[in-house]
N, CA, C and O of each residue as an XYZ file, in Angstrom:
388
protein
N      79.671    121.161    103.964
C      79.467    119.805    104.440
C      80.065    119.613    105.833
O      81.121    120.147    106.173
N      79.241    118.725    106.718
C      79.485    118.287    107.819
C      80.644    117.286    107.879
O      80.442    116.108    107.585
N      82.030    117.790    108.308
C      83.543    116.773    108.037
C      83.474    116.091    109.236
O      84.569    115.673    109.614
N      82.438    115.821    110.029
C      82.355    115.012    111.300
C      81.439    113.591    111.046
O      81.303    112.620    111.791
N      80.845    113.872    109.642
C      79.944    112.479    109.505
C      79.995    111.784    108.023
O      80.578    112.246    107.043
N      79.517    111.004    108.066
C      79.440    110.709    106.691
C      77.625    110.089    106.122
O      76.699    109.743    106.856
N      77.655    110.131    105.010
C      76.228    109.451    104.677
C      76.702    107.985    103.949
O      77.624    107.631    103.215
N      75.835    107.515    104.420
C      75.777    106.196    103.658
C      75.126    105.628    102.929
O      74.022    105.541    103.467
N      75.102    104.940    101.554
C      73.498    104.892    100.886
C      73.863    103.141    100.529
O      74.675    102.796     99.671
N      73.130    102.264    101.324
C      73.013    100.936    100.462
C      72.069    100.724    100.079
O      71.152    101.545    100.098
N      71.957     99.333     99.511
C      70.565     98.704     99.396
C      70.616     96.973     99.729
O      71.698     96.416     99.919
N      69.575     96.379     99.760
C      69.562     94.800     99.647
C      68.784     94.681     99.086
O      67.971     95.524     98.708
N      68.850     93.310     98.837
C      67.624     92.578     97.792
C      66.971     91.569     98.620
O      67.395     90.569     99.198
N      65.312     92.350     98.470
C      64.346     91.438     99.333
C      63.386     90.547     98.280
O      63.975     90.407     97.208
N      62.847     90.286     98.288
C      61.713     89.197     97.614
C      60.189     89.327     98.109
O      59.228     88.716     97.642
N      60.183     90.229     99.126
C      58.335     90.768     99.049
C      58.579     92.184     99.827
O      59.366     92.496    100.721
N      57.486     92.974     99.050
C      57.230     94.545     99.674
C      57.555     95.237    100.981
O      57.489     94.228    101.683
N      57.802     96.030    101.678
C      58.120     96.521    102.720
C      57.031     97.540    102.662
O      56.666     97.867    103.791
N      56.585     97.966    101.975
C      56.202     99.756    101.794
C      54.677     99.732    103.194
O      53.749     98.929    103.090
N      54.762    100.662    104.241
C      54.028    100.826    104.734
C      54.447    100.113    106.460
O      53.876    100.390    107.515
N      55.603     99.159    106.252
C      56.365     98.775    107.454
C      57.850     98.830    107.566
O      58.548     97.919    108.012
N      58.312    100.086    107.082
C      59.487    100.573    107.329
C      59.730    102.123    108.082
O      59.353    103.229    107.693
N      60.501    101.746    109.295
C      60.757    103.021    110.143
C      61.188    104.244    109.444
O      61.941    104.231    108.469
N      60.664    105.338    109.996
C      61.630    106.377    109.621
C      62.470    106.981    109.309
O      63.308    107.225    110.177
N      62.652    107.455    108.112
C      64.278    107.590    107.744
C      64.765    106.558    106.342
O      65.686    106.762    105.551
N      63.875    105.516    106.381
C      64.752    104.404    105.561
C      63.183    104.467    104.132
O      62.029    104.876    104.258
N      63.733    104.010    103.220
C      62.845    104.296    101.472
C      62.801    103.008    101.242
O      63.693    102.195    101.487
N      61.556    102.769    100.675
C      61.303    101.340     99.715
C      61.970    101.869     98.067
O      61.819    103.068     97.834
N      62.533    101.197     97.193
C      62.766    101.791     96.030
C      62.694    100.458     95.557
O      63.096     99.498     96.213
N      62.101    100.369     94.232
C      61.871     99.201     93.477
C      62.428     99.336     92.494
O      62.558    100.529     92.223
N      63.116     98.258     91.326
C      63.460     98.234     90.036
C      62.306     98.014     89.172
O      61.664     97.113     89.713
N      61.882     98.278     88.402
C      61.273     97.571     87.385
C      61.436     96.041     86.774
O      62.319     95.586     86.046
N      60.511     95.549     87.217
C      60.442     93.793     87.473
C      60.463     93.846     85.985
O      59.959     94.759     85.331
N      61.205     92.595     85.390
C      62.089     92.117     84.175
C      62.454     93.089     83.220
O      62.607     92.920     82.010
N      62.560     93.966     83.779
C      63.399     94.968     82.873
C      64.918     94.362     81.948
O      65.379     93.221     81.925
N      65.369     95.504     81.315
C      66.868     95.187     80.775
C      68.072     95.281     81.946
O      67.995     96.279     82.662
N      69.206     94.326     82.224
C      70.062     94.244     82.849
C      71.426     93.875     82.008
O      71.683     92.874     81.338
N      72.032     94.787     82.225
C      73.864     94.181     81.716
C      74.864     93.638     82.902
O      75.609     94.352     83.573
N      74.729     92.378     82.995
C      75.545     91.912     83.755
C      76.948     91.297     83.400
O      77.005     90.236     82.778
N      78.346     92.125     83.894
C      79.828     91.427     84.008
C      79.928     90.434     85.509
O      79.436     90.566     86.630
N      80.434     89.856     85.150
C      80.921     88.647     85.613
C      82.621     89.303     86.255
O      83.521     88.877     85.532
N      83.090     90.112     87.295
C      84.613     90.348     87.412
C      85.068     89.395     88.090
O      84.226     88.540     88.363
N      86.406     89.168     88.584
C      87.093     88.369     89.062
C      88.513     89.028     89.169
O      88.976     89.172     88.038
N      89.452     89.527     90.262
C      90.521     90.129     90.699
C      90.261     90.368     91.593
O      89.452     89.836     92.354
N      91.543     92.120     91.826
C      91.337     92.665     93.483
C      90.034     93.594     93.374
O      89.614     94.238     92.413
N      89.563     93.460     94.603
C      88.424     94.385     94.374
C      88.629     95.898     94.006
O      87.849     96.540     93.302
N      89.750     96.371     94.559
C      90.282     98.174     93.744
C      89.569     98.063     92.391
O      88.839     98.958     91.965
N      89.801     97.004     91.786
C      89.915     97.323     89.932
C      88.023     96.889     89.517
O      87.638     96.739     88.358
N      87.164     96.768     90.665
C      85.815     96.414     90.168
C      85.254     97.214     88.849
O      84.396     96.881     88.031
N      86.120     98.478     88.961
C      85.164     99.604     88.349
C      85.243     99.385     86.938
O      84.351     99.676     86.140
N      86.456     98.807     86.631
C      86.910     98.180     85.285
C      85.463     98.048     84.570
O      85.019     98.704     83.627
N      84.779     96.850     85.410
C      83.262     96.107     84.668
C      82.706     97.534     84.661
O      82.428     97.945     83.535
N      82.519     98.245     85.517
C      81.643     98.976     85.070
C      82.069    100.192     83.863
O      81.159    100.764     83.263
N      83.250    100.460     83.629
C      83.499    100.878     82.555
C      83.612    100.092     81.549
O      84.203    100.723     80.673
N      83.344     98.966     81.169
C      83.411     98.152     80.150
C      81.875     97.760     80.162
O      81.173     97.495     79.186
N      81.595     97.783     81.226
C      79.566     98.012     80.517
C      79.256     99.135     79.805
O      78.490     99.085     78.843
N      79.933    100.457     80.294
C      79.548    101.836     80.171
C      79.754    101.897     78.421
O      78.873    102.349     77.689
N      80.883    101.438     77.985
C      81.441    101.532     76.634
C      80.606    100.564     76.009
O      80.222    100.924     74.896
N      80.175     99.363     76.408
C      79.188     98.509     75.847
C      78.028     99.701     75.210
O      77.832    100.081     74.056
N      77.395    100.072     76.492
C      75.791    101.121     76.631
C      76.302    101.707     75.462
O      75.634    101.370     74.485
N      77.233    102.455     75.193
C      77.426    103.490     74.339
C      77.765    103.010     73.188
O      77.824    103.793     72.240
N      78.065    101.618     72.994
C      78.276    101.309     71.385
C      77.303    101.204     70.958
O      77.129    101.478     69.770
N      76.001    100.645     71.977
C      75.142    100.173     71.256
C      73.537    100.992     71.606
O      72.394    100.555     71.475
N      73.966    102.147     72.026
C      72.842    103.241     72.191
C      72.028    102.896     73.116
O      70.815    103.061     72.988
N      72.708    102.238     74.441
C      71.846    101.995     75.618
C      71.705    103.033     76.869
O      72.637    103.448     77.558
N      70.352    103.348     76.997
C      69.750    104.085     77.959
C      70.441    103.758     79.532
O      70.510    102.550     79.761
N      70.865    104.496     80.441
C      70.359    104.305     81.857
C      69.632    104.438     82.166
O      68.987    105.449     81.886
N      69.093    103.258     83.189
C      67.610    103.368     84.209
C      68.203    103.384     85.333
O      67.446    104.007     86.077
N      68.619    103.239     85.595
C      69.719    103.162     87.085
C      71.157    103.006     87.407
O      71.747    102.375     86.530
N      71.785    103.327     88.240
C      73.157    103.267     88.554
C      73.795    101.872     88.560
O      72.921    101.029     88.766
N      74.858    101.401     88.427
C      75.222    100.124     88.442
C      75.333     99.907     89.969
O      75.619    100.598     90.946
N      74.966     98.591     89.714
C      75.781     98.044     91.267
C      76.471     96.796     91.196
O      76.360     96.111     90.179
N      77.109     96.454     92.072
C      77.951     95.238     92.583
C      76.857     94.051     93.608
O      76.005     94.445     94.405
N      77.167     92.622     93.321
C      76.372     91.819     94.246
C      77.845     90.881     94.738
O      78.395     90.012     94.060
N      78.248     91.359     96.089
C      79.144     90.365     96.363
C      78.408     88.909     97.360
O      77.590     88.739     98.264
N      79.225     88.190     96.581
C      78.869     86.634     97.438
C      78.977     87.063     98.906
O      79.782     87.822     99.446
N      77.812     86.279     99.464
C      77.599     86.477    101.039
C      78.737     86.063    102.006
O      78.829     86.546    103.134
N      79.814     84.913    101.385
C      80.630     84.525    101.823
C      82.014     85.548    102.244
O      82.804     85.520    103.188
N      81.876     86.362    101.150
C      83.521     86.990    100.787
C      83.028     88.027    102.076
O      81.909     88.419    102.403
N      84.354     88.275    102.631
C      84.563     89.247    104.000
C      85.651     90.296    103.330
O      86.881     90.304    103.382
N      85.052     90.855    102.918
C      86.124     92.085    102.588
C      86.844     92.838    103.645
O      86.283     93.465    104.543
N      88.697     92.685    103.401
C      89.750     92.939    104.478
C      90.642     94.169    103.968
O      91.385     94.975    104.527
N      90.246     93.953    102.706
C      91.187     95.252    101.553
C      90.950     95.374    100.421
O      90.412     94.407     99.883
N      91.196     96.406     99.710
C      90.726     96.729     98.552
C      92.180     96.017     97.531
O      92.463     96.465     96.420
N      92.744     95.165     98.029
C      93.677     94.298     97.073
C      93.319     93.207     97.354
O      94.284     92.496     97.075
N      92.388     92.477     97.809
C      91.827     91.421     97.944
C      90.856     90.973     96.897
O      89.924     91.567     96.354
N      91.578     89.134     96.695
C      91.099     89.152     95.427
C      89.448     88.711     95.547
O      88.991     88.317     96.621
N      88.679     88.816     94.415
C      87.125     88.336     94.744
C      86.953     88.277     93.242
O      87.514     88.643     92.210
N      85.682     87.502     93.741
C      84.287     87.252     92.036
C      83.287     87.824     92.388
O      82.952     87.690     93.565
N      82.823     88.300     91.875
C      81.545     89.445     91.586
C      81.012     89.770     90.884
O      81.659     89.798     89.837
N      79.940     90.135     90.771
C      78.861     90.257     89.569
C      78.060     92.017     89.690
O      77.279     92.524     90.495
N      78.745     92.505     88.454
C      78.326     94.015     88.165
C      76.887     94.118     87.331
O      76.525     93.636     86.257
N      76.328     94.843     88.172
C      75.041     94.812     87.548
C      74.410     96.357     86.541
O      74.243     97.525     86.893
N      74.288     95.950     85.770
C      73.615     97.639     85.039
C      72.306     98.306     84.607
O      72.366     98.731     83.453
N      71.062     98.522     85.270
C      70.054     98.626     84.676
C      69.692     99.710     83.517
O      69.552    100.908     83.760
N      69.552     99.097     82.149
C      69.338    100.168     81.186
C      67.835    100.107     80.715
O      67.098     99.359     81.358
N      67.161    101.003     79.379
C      66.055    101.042     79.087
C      66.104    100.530     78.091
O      65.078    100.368     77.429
């Protein structure tokens, strides 16, 4: 690995198609429209987010739930993240089958 760069992978959430007007380099990827979602509700410092997602993970597994996708985090547009001991509300998201 190249120790001079890093990769970065986000995403956002749009509300109509891109596919066919996006530059080079960058992917349309879609969820499956009303699929299953496990959503936590966290609230603390942001360090400890992962908590929700291990307490979804143990959810999935009590109750024999599939992954369809990786979890993610939706932070409020407001919050300016300064440190990872900074407190926030946030919403963990989980797509299963």
């Amino acid at each position: 690995p190249d120790t001079g760069h890093y990769r970065l992978s986000a995403s956002i959430s749009i509300h109509q198609s891109l596919k066919n007007k996006l530059p080079k380099g960058i992917e349309f990827k879609q969820m499956p429209y009303k699929k299953n979602l496990l959503v936590a509700h966290y609230e603390g410092p942001f360090m400890n987010y992962r908590k929700a997602i291990y307490a979804l993970e143990q959810y999935k597994a009590d109750y024999g739930l599939v992954n369809m996708a990786i979890p993610y985090i939706a932070l409020p547009k407001e919050v300016n993240l300064v440190s990872d001991s900074q407190q926030v509300k946030l919403e963990v998201y989980y797509p299963y089958f």
